[in-house]
VMD Tcl script that builds the backbone (N, CA, C; Angstrom):
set m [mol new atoms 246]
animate dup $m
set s [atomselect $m all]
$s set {name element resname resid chain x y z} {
  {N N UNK 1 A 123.845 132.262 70.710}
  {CA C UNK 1 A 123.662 133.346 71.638}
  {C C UNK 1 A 123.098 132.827 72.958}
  {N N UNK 2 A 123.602 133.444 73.740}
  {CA C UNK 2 A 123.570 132.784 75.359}
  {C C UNK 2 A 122.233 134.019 75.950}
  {N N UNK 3 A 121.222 133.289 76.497}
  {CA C UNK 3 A 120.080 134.382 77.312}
  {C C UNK 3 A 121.165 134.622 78.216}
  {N N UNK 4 A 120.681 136.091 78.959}
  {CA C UNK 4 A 121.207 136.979 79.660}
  {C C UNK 4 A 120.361 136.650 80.963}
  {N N UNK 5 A 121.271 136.565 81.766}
  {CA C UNK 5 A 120.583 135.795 83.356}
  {C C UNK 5 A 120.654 137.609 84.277}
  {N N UNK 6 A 119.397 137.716 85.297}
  {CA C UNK 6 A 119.887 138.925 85.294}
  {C C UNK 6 A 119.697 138.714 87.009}
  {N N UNK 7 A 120.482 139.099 87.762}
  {CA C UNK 7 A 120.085 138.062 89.288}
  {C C UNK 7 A 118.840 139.022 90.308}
  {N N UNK 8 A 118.109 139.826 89.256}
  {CA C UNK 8 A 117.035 139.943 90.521}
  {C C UNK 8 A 115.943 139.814 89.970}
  {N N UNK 9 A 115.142 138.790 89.986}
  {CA C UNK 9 A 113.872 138.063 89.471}
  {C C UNK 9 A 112.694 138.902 90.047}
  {N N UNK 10 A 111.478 138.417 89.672}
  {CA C UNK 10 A 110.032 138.757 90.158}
  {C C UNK 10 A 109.776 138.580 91.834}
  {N N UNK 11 A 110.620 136.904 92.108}
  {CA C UNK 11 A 110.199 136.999 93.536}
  {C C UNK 11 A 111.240 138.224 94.160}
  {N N UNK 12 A 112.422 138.596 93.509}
  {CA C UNK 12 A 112.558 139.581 94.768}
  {C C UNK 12 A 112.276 140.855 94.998}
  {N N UNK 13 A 111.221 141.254 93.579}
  {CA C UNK 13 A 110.876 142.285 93.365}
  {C C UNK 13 A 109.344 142.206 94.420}
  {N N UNK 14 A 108.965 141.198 94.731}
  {CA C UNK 14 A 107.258 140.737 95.180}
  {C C UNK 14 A 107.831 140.829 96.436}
  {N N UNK 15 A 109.148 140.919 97.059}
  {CA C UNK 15 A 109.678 140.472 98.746}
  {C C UNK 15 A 109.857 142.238 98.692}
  {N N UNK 16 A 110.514 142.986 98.063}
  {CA C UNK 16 A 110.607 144.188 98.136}
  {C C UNK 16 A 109.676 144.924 98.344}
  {N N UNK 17 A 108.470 144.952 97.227}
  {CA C UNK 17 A 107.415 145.495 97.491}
  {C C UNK 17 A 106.347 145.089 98.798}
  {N N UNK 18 A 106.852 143.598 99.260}
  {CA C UNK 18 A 106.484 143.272 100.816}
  {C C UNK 18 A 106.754 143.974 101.805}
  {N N UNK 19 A 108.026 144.594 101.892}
  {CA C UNK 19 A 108.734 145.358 102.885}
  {C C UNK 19 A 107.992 146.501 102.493}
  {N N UNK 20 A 107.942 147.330 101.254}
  {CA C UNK 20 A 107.299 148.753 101.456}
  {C C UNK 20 A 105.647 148.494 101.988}
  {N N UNK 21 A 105.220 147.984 102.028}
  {CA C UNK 21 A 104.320 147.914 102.176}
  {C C UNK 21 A 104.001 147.802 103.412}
  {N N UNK 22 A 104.752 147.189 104.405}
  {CA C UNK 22 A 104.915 146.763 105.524}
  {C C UNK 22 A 105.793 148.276 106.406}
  {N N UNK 23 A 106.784 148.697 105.579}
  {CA C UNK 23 A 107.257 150.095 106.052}
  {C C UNK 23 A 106.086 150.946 106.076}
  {N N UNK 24 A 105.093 150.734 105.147}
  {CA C UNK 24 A 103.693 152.064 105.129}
  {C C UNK 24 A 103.042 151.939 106.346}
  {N N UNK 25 A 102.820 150.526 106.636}
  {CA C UNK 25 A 101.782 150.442 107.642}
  {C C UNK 25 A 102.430 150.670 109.369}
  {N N UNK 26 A 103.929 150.680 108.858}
  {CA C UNK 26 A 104.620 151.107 110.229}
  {C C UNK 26 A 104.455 152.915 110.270}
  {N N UNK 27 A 104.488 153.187 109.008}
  {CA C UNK 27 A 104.581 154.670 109.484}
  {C C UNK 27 A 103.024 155.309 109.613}
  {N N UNK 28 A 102.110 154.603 108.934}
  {CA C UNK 28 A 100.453 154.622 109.333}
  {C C UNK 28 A 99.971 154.484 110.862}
  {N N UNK 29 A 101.167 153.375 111.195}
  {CA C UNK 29 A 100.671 153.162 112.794}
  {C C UNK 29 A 101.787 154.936 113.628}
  {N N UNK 30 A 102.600 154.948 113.422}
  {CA C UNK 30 A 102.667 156.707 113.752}
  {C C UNK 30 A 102.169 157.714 113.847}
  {N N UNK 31 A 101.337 157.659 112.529}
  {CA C UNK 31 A 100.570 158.916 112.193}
  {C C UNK 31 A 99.739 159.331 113.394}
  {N N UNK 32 A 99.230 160.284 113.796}
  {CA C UNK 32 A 98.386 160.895 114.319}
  {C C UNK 32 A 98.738 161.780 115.809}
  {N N UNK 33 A 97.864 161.232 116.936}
  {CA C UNK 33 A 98.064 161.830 118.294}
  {C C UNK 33 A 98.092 163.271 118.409}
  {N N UNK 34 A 97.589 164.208 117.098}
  {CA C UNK 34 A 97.319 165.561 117.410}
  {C C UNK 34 A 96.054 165.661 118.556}
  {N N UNK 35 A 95.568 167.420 118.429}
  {CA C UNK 35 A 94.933 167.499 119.456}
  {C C UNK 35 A 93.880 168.038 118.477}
  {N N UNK 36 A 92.647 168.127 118.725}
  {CA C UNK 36 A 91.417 169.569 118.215}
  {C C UNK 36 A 92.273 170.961 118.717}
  {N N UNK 37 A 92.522 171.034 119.718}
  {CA C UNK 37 A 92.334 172.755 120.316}
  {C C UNK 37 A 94.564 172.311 120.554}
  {N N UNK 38 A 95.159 173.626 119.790}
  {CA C UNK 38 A 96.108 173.884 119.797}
  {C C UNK 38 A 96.674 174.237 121.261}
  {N N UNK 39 A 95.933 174.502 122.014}
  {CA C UNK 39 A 96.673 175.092 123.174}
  {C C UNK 39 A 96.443 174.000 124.363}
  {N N UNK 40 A 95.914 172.682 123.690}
  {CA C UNK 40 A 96.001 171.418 124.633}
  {C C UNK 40 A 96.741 170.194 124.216}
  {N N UNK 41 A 97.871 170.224 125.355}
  {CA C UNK 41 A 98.646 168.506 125.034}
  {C C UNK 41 A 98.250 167.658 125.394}
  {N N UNK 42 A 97.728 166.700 125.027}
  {CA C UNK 42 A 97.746 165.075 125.460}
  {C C UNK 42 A 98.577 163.732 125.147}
  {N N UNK 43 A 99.710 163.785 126.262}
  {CA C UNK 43 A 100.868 163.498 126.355}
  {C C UNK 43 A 100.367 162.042 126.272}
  {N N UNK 44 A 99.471 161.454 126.351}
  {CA C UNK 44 A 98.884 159.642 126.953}
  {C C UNK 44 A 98.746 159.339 124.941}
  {N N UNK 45 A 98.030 160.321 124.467}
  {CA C UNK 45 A 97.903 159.981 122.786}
  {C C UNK 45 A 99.101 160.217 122.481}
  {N N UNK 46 A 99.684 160.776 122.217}
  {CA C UNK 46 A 101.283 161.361 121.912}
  {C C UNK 46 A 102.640 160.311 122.019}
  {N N UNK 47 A 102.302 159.687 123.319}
  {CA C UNK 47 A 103.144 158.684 123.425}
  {C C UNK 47 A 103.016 157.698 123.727}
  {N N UNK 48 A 102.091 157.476 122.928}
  {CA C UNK 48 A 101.299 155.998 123.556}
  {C C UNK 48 A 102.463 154.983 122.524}
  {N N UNK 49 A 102.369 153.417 123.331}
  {CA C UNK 49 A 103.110 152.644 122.984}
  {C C UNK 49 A 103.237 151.983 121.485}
  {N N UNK 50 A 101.618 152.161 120.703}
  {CA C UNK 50 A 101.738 152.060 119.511}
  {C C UNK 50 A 102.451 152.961 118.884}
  {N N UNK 51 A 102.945 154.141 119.053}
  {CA C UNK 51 A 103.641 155.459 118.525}
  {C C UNK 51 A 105.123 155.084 118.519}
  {N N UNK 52 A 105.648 154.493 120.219}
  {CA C UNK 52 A 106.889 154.896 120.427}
  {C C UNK 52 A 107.716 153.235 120.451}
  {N N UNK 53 A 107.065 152.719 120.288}
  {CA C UNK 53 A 107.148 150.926 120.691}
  {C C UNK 53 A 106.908 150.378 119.274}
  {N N UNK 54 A 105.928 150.088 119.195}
  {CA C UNK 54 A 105.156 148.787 118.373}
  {C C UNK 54 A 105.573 149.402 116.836}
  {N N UNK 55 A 104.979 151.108 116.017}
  {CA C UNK 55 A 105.469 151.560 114.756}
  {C C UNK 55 A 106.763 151.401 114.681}
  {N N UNK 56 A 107.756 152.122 115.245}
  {CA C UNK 56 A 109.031 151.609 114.855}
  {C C UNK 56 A 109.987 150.270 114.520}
  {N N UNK 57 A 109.045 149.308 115.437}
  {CA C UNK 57 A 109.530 147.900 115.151}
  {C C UNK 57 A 109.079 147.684 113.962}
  {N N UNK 58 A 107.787 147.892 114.025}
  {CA C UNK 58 A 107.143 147.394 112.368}
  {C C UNK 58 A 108.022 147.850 111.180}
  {N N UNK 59 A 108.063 149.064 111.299}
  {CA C UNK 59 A 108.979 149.724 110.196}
  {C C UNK 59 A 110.749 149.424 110.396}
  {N N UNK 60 A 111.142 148.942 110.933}
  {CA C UNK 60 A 112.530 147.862 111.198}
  {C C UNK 60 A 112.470 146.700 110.528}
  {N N UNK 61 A 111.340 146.069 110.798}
  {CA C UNK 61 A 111.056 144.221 110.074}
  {C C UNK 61 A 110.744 144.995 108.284}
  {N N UNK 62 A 110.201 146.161 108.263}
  {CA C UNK 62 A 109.731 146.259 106.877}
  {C C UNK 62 A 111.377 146.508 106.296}
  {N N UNK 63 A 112.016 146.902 107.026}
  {CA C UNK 63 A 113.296 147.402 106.434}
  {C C UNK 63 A 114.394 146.156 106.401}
  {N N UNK 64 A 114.025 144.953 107.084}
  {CA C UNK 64 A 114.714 144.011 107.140}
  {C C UNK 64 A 114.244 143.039 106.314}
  {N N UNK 65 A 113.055 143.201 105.652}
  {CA C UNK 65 A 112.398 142.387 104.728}
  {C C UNK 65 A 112.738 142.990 103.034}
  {N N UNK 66 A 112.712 144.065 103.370}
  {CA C UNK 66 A 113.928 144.680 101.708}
  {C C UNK 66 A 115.218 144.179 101.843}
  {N N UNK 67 A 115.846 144.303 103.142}
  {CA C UNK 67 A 117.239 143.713 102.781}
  {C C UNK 67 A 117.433 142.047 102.148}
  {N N UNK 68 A 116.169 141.440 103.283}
  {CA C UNK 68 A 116.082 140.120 102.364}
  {C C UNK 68 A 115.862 140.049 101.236}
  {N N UNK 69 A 115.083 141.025 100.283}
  {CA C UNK 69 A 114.480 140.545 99.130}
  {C C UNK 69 A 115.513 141.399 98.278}
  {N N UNK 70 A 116.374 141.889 98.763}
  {CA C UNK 70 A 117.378 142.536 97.902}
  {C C UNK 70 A 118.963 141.212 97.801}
  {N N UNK 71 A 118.738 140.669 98.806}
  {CA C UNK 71 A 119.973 139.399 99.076}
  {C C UNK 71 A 119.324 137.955 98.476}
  {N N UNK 72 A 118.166 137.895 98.226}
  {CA C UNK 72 A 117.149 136.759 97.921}
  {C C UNK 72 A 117.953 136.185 96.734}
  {N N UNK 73 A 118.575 135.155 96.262}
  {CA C UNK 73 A 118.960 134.335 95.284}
  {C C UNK 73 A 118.110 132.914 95.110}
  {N N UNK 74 A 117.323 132.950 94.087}
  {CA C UNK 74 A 116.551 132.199 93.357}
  {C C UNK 74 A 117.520 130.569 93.578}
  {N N UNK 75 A 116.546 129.713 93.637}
  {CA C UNK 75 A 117.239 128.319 93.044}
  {C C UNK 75 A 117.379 128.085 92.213}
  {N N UNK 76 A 116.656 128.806 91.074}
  {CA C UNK 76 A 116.775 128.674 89.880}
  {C C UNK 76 A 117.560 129.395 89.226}
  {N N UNK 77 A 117.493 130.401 89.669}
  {CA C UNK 77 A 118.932 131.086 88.858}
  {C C UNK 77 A 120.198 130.781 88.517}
  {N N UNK 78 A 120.543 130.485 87.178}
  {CA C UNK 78 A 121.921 129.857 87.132}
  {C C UNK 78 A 123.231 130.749 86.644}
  {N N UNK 79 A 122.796 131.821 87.504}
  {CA C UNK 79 A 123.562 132.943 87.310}
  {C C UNK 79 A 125.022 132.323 88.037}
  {N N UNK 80 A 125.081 131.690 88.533}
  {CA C UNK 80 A 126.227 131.126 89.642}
  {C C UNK 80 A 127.469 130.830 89.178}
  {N N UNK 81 A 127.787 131.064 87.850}
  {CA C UNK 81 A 128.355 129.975 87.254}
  {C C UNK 81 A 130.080 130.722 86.796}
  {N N UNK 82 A 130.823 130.673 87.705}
  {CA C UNK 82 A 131.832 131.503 87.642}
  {C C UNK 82 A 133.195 131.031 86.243}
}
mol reanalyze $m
mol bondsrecalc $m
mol representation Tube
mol addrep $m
């Protein structure tokens, strides 16, 4: 009986859970820029560059770091073997 090779290991489960983790802290850096008093905007918190700039990139690399760890093929894996 032949072990069963299965092609997505621990590291790409540890690169996946890298990216969510990294997607949280992009959408953490979003969060906020309300006001106390409803009937006042403050357009400078609201759209400040960590909001509209810097979170979305973060949460792009987190989303490009799942795609890696979803494409990630082990050296060791000898799943290869056609």
């Amino acid at each position: 009986m032949s072990k069963l090779n299965f092609p997505f290991t621990k590291t790409n489960a540890y690169i996946i859970l890298l990216g969510v983790a990294i997607i949280t802290i992009g959408y953490i850096l979003m969060s906020g820029g309300g006001s106390e008093d409803p009937n006042q905007f403050n357009p400078d918190e609201l759209f400040s560059a960590r909001r509209i700039t810097v979170a979305p990139i973060v949460v792009l690399i987190g989303y490009a770091v799942i795609g890696y760890g979803i494409m990630f093929k082990s050296k060791n894996n000898e799943n290869s073997k056609a």
